[in-house]
C-alpha positions as CSV (number, residue, x, y, z in Angstrom):
1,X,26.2,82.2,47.8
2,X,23.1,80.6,48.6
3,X,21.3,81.2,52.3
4,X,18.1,78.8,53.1
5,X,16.9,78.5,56.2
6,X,15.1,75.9,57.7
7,X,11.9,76.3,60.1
8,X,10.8,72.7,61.4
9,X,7.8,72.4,63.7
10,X,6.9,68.9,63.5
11,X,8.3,65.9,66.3
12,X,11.1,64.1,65.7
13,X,9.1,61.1,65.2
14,X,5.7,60.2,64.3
15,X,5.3,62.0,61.1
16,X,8.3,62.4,58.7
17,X,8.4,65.7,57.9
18,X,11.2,66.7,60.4
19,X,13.3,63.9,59.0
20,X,12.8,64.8,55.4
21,X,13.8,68.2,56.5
22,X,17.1,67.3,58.2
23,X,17.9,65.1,55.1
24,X,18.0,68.1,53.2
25,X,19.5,70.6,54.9
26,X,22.9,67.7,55.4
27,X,22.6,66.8,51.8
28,X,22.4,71.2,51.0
29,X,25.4,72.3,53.5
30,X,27.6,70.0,51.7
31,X,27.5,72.2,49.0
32,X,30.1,74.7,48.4
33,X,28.7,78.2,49.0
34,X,25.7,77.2,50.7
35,X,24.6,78.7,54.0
36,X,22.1,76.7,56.0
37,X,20.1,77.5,59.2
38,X,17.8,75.2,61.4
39,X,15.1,76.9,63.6
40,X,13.0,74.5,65.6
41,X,9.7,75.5,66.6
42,X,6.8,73.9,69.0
43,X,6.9,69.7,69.1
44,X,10.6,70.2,66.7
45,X,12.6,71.7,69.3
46,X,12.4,67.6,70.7
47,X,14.9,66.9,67.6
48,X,17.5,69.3,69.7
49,X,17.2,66.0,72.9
50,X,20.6,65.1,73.3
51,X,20.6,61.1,74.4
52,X,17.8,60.4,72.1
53,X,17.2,56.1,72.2
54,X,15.8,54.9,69.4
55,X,15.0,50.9,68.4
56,X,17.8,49.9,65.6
57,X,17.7,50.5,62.5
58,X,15.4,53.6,62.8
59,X,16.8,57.3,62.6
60,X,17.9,59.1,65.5
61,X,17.0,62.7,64.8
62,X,19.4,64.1,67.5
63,X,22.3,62.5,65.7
64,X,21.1,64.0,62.3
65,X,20.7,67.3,63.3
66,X,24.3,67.3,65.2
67,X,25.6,65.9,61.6
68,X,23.5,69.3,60.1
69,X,25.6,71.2,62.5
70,X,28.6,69.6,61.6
71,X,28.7,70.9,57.9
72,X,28.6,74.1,59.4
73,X,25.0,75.1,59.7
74,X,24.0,77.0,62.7
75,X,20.9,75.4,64.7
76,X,18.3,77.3,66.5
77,X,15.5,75.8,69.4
78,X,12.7,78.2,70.2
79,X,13.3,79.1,74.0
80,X,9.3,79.5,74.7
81,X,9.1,76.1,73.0
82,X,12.0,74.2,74.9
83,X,10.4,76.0,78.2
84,X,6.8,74.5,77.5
85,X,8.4,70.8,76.8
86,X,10.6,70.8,79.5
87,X,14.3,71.5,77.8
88,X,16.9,73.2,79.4
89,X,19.8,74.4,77.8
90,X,21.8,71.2,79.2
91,X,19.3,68.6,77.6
92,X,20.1,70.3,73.7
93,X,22.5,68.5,71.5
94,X,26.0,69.9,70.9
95,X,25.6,72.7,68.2
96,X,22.0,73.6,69.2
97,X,21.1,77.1,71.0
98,X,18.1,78.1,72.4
99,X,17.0,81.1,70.6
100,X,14.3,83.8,70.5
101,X,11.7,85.1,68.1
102,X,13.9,87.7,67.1
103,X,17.1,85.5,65.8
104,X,14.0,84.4,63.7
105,X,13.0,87.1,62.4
106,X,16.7,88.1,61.8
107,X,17.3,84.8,60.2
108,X,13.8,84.9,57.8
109,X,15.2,88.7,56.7
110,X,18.6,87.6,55.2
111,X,17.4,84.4,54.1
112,X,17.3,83.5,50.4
113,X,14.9,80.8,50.7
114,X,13.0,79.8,53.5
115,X,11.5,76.0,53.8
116,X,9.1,75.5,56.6
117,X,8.6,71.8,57.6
């Protein structure tokens, strides 16, 4: 069993980086065996926005992320973070959590592979 986590720090939108990023953690915790954490750090933690509007057509990276969460992978929003852009706890998407330097730490130790974005 394979465990990758996930560090993001890039916005939702302006660069791609965070999009590539969600794109492979969905396409990775389809597989069988995988384990798969998201930790959102500085401008990222804006991917946790619940009610994110978007024109049509684009990607929404609130409803990608909630699809990361629905295979199973458990998503993490740097508290400091959310607190210097304004997020509460209420304004995260369903499956996010705020979380703390030490859940990273925690999640960097047991991780087999660790992709920063």
């Amino acid at each position: 069993m394979a465990n990758t986590l996930f560090i993001l720090n890039d916005a939702p939108y302006g660069t791609e980086r965070s999009y590539n990023a969600l794109r492979l953690a969905t396409a990775l915790a389809k597989k069988e065996g995988e384990t798969v954490r998201v930790f959102l750090m500085g401008d990222a933690a804006a991917c946790a926005r619940s009610g994110q509007k978007v024109p049509a057509g684009y990607y929404n990276a609130g409803d990608m992320l909630t699809m990361v969460g629905r295979k199973g992978a458990e998503i993490g929003v740097c508290g400091t973070c959310m607190d210097a852009r304004g997020l509460d706890d209420a304004n995260l998407i369903d499956g996010a959590a705020r979380g703390t330097l030490a859940q990273l730490t925690e999640w960097t130790a047991i991780a087999d592979k660790v992709l920063v974005f």
